[in-house]
C-alpha positions as CSV (number, residue, x, y, z in Angstrom):
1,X,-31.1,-3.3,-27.0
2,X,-28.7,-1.2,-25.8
3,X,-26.3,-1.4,-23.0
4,X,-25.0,1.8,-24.1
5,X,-25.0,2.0,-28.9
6,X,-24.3,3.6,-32.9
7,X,-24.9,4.3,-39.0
8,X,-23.6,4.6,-42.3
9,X,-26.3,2.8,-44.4
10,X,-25.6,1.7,-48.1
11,X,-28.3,3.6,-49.5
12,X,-28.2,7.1,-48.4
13,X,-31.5,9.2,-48.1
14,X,-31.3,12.2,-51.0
15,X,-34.2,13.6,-49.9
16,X,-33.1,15.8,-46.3
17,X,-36.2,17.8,-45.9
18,X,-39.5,18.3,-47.8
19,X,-41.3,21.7,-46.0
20,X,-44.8,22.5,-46.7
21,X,-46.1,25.0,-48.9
22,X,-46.1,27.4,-46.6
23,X,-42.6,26.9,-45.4
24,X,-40.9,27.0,-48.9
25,X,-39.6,30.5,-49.5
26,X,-37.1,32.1,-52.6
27,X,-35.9,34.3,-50.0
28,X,-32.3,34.2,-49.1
29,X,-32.5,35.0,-45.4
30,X,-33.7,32.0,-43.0
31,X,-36.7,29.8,-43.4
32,X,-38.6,30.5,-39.7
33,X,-40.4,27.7,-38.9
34,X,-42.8,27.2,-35.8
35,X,-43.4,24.9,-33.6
36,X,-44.8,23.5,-30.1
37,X,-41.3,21.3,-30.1
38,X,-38.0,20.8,-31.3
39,X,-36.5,17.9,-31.2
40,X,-32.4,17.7,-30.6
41,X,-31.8,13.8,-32.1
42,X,-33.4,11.4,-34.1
43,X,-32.1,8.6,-32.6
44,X,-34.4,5.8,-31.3
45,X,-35.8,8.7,-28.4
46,X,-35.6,11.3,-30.7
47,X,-38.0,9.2,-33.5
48,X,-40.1,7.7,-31.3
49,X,-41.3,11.4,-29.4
50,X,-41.7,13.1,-33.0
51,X,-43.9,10.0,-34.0
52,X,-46.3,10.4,-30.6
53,X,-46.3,14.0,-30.6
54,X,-47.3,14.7,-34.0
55,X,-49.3,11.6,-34.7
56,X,-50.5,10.8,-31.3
57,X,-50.6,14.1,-29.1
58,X,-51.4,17.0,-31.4
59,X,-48.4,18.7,-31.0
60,X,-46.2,19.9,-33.7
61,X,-42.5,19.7,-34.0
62,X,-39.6,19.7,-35.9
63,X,-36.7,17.3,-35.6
64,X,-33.2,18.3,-35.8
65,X,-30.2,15.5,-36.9
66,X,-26.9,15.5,-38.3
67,X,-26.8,12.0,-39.6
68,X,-28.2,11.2,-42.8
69,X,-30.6,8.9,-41.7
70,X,-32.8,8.5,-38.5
71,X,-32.2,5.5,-36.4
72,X,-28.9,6.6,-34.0
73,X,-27.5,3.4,-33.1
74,X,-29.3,1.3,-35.2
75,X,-26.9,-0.1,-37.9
76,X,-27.5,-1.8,-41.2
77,X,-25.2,-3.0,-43.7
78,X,-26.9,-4.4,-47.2
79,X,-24.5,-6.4,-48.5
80,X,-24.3,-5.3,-52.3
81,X,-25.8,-7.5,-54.8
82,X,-27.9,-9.5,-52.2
83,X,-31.2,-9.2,-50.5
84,X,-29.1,-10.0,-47.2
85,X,-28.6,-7.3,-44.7
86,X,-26.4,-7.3,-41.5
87,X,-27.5,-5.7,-38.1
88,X,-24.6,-4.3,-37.1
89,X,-25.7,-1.9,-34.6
90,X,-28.8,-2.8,-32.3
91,X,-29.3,-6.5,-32.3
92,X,-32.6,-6.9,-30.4
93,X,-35.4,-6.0,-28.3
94,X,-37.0,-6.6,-25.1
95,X,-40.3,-6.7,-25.3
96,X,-41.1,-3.4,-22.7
97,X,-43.9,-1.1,-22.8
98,X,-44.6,0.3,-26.0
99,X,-41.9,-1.1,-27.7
100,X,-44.2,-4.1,-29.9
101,X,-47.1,-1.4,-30.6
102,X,-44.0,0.9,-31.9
103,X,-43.1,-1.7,-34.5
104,X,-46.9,-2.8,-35.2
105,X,-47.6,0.8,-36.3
106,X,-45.5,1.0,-39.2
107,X,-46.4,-2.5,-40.5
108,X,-43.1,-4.0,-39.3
109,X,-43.5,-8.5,-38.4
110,X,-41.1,-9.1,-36.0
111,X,-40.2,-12.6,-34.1
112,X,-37.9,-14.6,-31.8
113,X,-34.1,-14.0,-33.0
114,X,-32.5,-17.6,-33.6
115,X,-28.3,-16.6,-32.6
116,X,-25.6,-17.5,-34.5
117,X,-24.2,-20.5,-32.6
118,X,-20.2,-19.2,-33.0
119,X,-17.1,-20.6,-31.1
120,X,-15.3,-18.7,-28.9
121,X,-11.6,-17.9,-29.8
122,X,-10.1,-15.9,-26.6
123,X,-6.8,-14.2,-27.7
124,X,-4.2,-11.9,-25.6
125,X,-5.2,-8.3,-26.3
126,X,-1.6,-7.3,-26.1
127,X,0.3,-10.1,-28.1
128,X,-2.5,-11.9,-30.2
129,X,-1.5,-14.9,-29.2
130,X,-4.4,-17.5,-27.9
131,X,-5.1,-17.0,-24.2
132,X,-4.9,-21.0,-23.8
133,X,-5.1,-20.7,-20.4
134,X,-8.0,-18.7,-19.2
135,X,-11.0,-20.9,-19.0
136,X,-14.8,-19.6,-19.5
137,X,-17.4,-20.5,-17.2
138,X,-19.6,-23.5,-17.5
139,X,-22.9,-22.8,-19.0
140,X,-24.6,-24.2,-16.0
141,X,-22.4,-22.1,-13.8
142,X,-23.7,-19.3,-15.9
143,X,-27.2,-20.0,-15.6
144,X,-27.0,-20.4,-12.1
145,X,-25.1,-16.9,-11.4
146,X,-28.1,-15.0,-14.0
147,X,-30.6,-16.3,-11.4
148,X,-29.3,-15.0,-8.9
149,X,-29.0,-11.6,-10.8
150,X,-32.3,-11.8,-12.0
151,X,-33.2,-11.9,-8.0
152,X,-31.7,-9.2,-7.5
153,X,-32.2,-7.0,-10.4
154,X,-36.2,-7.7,-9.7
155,X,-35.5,-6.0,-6.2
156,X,-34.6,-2.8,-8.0
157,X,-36.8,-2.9,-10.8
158,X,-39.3,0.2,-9.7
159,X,-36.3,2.6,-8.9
160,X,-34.6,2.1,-12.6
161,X,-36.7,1.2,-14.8
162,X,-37.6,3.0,-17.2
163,X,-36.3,6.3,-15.6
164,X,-35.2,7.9,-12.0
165,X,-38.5,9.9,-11.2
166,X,-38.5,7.6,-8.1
167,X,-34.7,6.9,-7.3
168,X,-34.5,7.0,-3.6
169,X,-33.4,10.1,-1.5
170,X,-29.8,10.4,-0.8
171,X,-30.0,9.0,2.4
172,X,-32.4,6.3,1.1
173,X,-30.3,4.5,-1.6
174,X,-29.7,1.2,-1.0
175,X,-26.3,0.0,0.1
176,X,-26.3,-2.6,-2.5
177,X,-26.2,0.3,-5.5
178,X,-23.1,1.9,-4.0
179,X,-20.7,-1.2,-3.4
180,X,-18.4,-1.8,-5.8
181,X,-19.1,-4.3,-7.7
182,X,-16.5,-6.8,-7.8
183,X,-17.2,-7.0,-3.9
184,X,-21.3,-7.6,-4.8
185,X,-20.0,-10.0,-7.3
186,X,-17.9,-12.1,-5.0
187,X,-20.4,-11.9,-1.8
188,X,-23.7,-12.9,-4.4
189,X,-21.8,-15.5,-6.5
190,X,-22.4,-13.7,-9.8
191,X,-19.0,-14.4,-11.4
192,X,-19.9,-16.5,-13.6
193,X,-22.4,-14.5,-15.0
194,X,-20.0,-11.0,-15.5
195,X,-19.1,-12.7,-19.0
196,X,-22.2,-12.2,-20.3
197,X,-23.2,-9.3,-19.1
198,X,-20.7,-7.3,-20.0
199,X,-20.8,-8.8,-23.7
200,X,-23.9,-7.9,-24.1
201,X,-23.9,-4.5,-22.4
202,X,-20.9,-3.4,-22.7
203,X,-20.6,-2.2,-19.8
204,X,-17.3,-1.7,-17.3
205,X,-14.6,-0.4,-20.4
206,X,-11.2,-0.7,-18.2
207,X,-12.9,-2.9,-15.6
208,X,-16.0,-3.9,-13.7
209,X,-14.6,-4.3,-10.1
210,X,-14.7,-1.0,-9.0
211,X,-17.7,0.4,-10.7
212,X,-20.9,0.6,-8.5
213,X,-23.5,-1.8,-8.8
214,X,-25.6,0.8,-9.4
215,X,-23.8,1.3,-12.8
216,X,-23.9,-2.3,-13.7
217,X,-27.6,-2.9,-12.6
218,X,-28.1,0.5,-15.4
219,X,-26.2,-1.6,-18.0
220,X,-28.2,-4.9,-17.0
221,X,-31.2,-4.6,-15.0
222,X,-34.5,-6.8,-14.8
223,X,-36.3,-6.2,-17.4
224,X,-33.0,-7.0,-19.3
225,X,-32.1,-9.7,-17.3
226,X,-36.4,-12.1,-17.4
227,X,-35.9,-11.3,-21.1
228,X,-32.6,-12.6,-21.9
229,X,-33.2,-15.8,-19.5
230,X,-36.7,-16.4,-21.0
231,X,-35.8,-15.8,-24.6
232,X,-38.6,-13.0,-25.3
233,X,-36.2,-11.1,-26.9
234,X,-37.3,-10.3,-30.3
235,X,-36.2,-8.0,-33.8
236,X,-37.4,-7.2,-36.7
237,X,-38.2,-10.1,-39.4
238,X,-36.3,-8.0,-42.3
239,X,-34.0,-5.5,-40.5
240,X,-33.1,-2.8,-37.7
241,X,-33.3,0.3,-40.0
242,X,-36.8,-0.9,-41.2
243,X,-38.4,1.1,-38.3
244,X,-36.4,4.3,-38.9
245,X,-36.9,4.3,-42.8
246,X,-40.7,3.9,-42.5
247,X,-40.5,6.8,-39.4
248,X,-38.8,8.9,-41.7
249,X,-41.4,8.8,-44.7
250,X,-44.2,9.6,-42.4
251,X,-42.3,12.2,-40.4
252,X,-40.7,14.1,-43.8
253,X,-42.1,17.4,-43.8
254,X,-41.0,17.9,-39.9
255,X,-37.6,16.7,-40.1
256,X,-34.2,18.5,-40.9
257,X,-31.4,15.8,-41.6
258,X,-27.7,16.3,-41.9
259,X,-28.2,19.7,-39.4
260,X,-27.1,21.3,-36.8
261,X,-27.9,23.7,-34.1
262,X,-25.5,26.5,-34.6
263,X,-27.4,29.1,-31.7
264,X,-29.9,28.8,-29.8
265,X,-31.8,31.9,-27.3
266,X,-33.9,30.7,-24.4
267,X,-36.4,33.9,-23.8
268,X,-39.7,34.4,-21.2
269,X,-41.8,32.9,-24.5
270,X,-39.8,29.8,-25.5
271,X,-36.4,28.6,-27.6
272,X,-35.5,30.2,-31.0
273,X,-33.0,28.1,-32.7
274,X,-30.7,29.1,-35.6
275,X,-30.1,25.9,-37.5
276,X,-27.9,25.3,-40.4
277,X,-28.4,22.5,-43.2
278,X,-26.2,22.4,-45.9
279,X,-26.3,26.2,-47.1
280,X,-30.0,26.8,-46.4
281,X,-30.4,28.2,-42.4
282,X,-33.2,27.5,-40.1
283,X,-34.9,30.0,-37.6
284,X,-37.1,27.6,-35.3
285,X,-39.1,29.3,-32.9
286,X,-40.3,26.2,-30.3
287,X,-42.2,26.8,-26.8
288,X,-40.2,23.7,-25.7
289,X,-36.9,22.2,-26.6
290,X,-36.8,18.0,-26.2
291,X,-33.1,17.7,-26.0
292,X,-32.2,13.8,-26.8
293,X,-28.6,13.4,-27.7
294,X,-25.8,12.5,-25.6
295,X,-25.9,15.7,-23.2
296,X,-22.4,16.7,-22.9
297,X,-21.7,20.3,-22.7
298,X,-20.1,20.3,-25.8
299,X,-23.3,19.2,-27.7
300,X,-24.9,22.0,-25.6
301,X,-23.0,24.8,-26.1
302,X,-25.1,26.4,-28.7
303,X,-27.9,26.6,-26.0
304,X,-25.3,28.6,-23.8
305,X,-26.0,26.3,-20.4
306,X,-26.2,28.1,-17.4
307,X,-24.2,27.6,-14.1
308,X,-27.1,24.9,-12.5
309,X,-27.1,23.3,-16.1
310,X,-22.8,23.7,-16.3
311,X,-22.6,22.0,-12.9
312,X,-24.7,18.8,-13.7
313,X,-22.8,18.3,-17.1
314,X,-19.8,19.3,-17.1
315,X,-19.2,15.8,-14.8
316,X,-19.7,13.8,-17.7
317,X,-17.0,11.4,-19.0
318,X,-16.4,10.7,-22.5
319,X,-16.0,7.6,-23.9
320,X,-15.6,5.8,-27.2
321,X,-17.9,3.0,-28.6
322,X,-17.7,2.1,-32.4
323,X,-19.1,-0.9,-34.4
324,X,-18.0,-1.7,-37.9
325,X,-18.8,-4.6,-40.2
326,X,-15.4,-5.8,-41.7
327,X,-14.2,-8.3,-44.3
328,X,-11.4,-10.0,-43.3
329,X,-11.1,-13.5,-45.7
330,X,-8.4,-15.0,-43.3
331,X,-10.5,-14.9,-40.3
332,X,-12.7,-17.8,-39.7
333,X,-16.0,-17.8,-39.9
334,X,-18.4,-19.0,-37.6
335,X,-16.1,-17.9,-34.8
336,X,-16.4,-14.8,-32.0
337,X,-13.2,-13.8,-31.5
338,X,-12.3,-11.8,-28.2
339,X,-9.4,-9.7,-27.7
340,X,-8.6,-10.0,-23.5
341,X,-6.5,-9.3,-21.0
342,X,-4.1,-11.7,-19.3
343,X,-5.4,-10.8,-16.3
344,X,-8.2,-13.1,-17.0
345,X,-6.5,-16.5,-16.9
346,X,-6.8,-18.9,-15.6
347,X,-10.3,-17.6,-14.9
348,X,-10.8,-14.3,-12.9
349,X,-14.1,-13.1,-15.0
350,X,-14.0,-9.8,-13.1
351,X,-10.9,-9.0,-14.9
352,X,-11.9,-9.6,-18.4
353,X,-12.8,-5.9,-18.6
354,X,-9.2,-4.7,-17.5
355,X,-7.9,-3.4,-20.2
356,X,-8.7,0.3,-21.4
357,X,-10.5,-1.2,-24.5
358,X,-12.8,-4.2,-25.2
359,X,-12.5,-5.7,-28.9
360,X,-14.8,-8.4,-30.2
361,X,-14.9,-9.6,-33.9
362,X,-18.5,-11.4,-34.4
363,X,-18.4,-14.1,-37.6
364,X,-22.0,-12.8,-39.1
365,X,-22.5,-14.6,-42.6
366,X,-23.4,-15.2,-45.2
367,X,-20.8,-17.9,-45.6
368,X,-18.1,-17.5,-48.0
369,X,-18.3,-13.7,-47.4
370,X,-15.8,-13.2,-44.7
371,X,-17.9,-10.9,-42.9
372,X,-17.4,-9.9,-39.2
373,X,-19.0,-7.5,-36.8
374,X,-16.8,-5.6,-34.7
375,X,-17.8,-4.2,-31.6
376,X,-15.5,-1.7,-29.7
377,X,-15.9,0.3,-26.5
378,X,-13.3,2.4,-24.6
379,X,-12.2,4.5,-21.6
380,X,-11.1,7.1,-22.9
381,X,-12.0,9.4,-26.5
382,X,-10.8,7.9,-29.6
383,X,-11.5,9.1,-33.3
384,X,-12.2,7.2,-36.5
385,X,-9.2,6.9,-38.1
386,X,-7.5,5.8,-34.5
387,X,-10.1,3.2,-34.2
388,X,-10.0,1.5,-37.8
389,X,-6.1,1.6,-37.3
390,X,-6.4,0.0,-33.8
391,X,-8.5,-3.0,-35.3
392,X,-6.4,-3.3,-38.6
393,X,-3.5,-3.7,-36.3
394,X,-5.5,-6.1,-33.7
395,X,-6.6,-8.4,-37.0
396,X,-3.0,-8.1,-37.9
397,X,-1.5,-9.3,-34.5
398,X,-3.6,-12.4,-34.4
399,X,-2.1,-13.2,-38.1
400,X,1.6,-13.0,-37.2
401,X,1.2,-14.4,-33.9
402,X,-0.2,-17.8,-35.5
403,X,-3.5,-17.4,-34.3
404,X,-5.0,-17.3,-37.5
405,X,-3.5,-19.9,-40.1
406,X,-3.2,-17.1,-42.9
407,X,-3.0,-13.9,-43.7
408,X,-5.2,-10.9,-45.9
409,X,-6.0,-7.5,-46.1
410,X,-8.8,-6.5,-43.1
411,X,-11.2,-4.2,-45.0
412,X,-13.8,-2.3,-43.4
413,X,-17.2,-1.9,-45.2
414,X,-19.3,-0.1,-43.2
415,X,-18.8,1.7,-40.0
416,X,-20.9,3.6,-37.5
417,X,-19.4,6.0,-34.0
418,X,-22.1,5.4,-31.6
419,X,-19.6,7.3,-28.6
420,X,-21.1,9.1,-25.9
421,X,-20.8,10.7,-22.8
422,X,-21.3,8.5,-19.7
423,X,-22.5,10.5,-15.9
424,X,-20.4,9.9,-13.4
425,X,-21.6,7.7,-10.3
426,X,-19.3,7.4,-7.5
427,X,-21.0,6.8,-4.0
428,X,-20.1,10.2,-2.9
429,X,-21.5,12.0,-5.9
430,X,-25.1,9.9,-5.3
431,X,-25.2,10.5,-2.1
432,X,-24.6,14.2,-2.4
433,X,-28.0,14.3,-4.7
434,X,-26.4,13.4,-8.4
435,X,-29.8,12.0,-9.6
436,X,-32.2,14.7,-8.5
437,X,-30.0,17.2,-9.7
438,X,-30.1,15.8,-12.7
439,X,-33.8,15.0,-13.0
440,X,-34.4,18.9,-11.3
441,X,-33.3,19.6,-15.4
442,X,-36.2,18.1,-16.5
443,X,-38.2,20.9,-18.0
444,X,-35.7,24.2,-16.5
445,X,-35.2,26.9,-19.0
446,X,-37.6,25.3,-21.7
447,X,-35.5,22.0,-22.0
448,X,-36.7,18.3,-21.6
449,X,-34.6,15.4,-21.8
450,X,-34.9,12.1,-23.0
451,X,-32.5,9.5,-24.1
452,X,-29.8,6.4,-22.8
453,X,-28.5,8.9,-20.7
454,X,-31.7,9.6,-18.5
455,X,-32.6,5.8,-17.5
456,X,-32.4,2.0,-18.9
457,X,-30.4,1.9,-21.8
458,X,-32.4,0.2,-24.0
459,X,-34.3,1.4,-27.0
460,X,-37.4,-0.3,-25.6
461,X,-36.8,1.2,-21.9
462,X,-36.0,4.3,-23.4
463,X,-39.4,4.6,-25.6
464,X,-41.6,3.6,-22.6
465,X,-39.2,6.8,-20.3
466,X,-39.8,9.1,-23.1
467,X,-43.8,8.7,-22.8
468,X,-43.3,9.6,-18.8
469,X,-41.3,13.1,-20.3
470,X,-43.5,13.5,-23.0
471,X,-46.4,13.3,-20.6
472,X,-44.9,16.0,-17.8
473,X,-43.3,18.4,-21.5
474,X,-47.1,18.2,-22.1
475,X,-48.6,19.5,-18.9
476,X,-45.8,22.0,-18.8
477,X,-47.0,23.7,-22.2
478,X,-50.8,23.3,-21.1
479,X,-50.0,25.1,-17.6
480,X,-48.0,27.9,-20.0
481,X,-45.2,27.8,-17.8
């Protein structure tokens, strides 16, 4: 899945690039390579569309990412010494369009993910102390309150899933989408199931009342929701990163790792990107560009947006969302500790979001290791260093509050920023057109966007929406336009 996620791997790649013959050059001026398209991302959009179009739809392209390693919010953490590896970033699966076939081409078994059974240890996100008083809901009361989701998420299913191509006319949208949700909540009897959802999604950083339940049904919609209930979820037999590693050997000579778009110029006959990696620059000349990372206009500003392309994105909120696996000896294992507000107790479960952050340190295994996953989402922008001293400090609270019977050194041992920029979706702003705007983008100036940000937020979801782009990118180069 992905509710909305993000890699440093153990074993780096040392090979960034390998360029054909014909590509290779002693000159010192730019290597120009050219293409039909280049890719922006080589996340799990960005992989997936250089896999179809090179190997599927006879297009050649080039794929452009700053990370080491393909895979965006797919985490993996080898634990040295072992052949055990933790999933740290994407967890899972649903089983959506192309998304089995993906894994099936590259040789990759896959099956049913048997969970961790860990207790829940609810502490006070302010003092550390255990929030004795707030109360969970029943597991029946939870099962109940996902059916009645699941009703209505199947309602909606056509108009989000796996894109907006067919989101209903401003005047169309249903009211459902643009009430607040604590007030759908409340009139549908779906507290008991705001828990889950937003533990899984992560959806609603400083609260879930007033969001839209447009925004939640994004986060969590049906094909989500009949997964989750039926357990047809499924993952990799070895690991997450398998997919990307395998993508990577067959896609070598048409990616550029660890670089960047430095300029870009959008002319009558297509995109010509100047692209640095490492000390060796890039001239890409591309009929079409397939933009797939988080589209804020600071990511676009080599590409020099225009005022219809400022207008859409400079609404975009930032956001933080990091996960990290952590060894922390004094912590007990076999345990998901939460980090929530007061707010919550005794049991208001619209307000466990209420709090500018959400903290959660999963127990992961092997035993005797000490090692927990820690997932953390925010409100507002935060940077590395102020998020691994946040959760230092959070570990630390729980130790001198009591919580925790002794006390160690938290060390972090792997750690991956999976942050990105969030649209904005007040009623006002999707009634006023938001989503055709947005979708008007689709293919203006040379430019095609796929990724989280454009539909479902799930790797599966997002493969199946990039085929539909991929599809219309493709009739666009046919017609020459």
């Amino acid at each position: 899945m992905m509710p909305r996620l993000f890699n440093i791997l153990a074993h780096s790649l040392c090979v960034c690039v390998i360029l054909t013959a014909a590509e290779e050059s002693n000159n010192p001026g730019p290597i120009e390579l050219v293409r039909d398209v280049a890719i922006i991302g080589g996340g799990a959009s960005g992989t997936y569309a250089a896999v179809r179009l090179r190997e599927d739809l006879n297009t050649s392209m080039v794929l452009i990412e700053p990370r080491p390693n393909l895979g965006g919010h797919t985490s993996t953490y080898h634990i040295p010494k072992t052949n055990i590896s933790i999933n740290f970033g994407v967890q899972s699966y649903l089983p959506y369009g192309p998304a089995k076939d993906f894994f099936a081409r590259f040789g990759i078994p896959t099956a049913i993910p048997t969970n961790q059974r860990l207790t829940a240890l609810n502490v006070d996100v302010e003092t550390g102390k255990i929030l004795e008083d707030y109360s969970a809901p029943s597991a029946n009361a939870t099962n109940e309150a996902f059916q009645r989701w699941l009703s209505i998420t199947t309602k909606y299913r056509e108009i989000l899933e796996p894109g907006y191509w067919d989101f209903p006319s401003p005047v169309d949208i249903p009211t459902d989408l643009l009430t607040p949700f604590g007030d759908f909540a409340k009139l549908n009897k779906l507290e008991a199931a705001v828990p889950r959802i937003v533990t899984i999604s992560g959806v609603g950083y400083g609260g879930v009342r007033d969001l839209l339940t447009f925004n939640v049904l994004q986060a969590f919609g049906a094909s989500l929701t009949n997964d989750f209930l039926s357990g047809t979820l499924f993952k990799p037999i070895d690991n997450n990163g398998v997919l990307y590693e395998r993508a990577l050997e067959l896609l070598k000579p048409d990616v550029l790792l660890l670089s960047t778009v430095q300029d870009a110029m959008r002319t009558a006959n297509g995109v010509e990107l100047s692209v640095k990696q490492g000390d060796t620059k890039y001239v890409i000349k591309a009929r079409r560009v397939l933009y797939t990372a988080g589209p804020s206009l600071d990511n676009l500003a080599p590409f020099h947006p225009d005022e219809k392309e400022t207008a859409i994105f400079s609404k975009w909120i930032p956001g933080a969302e990091f996960v990290a696996v952590l060894e922390a000896s004094c912590l007990p294992e076999n345990y998901s500790i939460t980090y929530l507000p007061s707010a919550a107790v005794p049991a208001d479960q619209l307000a466990i979001k209420d709090w500018p952050y959400s903290l959660r340190l999963d127990s992961t295994g092997p035993p005797g290791q000490g090692l927990f996953r820690v997932i953390f989402g925010a409100n507002y922008t935060v940077t590395k260093d102020e998020f691994t001293r946040l959760v230092l400090k959070s570990v630390k609270d729980i130790q001198n509050a009591g919580t925790v019977p002794s006390n160690c050194n938290a060390e972090f041992k792997a750690l991956s920023d999976h942050s990105r920029p969030s649209w904005p979706q007040s009623a006002e702003q999707l009634r006023a057109g938001f989503v055709q705007d947005l979708y008007d983008l689709q293919g203006y100036n040379d430019m095609w966007y796929t990724g989280y940000a454009w539909g479902a937020q799930y790797s599966s979801t997002v493969w199946a929406f990039t085929d539909t782009v991929l599809e219309k990118m493709l009739g666009d180069l046919t017609d020459g336009s």
